[in-house]
PAVEXNU-364875 format. One record per residue (C-alpha): residue number from 1; y negated, x negated, z. Coordinates in nm, 3 decimals, always signed. Layout:
+-------+---------+---------+---------+
| dovex |      yy |      xx |      zz |
+-------+---------+---------+---------+
|   NUM |       Y |       X |       Z |
...
+-------+---------+---------+---------+
This chain:
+-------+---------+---------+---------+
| dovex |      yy |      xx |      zz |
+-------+---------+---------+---------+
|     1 |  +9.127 |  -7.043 | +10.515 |
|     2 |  +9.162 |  -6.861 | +10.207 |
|     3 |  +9.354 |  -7.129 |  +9.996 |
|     4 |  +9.594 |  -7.157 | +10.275 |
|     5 |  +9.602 |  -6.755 | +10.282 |
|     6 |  +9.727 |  -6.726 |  +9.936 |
|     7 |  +9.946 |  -7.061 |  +9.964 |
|     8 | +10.131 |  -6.837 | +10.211 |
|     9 | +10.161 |  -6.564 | +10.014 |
|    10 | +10.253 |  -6.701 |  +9.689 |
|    11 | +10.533 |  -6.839 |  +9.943 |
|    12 | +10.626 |  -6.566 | +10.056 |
|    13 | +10.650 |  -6.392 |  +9.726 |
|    14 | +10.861 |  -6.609 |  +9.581 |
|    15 | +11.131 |  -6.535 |  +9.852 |
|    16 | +11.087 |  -6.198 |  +9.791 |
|    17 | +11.248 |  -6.010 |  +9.463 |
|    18 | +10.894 |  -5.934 |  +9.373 |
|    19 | +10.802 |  -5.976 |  +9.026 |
|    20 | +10.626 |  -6.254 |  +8.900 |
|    21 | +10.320 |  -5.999 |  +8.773 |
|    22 | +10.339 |  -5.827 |  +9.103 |
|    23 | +10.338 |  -6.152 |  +9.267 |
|    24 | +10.012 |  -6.293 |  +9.141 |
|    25 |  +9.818 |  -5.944 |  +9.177 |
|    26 |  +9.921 |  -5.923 |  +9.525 |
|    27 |  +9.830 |  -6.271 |  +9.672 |
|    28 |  +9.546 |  -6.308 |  +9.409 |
|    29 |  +9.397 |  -5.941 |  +9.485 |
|    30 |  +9.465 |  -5.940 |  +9.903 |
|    31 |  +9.266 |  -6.223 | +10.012 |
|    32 |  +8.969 |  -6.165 |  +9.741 |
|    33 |  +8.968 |  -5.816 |  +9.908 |
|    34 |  +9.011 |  -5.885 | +10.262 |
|    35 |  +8.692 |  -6.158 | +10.235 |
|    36 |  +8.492 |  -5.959 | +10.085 |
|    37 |  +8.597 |  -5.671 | +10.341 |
|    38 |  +8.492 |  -5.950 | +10.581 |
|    39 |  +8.192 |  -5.959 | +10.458 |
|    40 |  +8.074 |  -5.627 | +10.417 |
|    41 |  +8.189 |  -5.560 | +10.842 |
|    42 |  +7.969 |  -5.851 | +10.922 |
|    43 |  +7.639 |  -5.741 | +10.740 |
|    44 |  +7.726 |  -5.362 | +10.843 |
|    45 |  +7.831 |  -5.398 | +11.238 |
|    46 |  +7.808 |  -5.798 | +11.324 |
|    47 |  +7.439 |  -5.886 | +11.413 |
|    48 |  +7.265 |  -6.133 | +11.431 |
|    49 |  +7.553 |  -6.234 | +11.136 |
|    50 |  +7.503 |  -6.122 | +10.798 |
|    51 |  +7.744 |  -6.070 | +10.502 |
|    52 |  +7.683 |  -6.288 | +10.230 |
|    53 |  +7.760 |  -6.318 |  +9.872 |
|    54 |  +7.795 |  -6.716 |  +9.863 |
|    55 |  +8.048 |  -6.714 | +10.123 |
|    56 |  +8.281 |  -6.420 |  +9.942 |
|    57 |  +8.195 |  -6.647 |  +9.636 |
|    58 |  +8.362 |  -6.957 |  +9.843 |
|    59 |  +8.635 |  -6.755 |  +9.926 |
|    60 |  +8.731 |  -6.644 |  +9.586 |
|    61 |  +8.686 |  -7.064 |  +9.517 |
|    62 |  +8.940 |  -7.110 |  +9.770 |
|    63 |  +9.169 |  -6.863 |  +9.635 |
|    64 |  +9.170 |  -6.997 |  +9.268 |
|    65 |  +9.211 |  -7.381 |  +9.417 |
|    66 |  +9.546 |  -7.215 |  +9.573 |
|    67 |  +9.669 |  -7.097 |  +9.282 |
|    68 |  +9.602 |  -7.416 |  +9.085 |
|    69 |  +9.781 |  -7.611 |  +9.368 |
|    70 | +10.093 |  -7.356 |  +9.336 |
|    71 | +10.122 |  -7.400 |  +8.963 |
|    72 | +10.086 |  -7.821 |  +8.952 |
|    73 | +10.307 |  -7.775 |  +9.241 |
|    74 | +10.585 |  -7.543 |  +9.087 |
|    75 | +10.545 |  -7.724 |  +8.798 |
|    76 | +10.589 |  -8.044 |  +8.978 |
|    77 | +10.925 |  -7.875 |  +9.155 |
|    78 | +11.098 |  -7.762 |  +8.841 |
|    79 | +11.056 |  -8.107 |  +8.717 |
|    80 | +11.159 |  -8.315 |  +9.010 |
|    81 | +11.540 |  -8.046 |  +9.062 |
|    82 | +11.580 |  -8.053 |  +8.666 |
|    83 | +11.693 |  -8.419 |  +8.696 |
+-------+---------+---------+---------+
């Protein structure tokens, strides 16, 4: 879920006239918060669940596999429309 998350909006970004800084901080930083956020409602408010650290970890996993996808694939792109 999160790796799609930040697929999206590293999409979105780049149709945007955000900056490229801007652009990684943003869809780097929101889903890292937002599952941890997650996390933190479910030990506080959801029982019988309970927040845990493993699964936050796994998100932030997810996250950085997105962002290695979206570089390879950039990468890929620039390539493919430079010939």
């Amino acid at each position: 879920m999160y790796l799609v998350l930040t697929l999206v909006l590293l999409w979105d970004s780049k149709r945007t006239d955000c900056q490229p800084r801007q652009m990684w901080i943003i869809a780097t930083a929101i889903p890292v918060i937002y599952g941890g956020f997650i996390e933190m409602i479910q030990e506080r408010y959801c029982h019988p669940r309970t927040g845990d650290w493993m699964d936050w970890l796994s998100d932030c996993v997810g996250v950085v596999l997105a962002v290695g996808i979206w570089i390879i694939g950039t990468k890929w792109h620039e390539r493919r429309t430079a010939q």
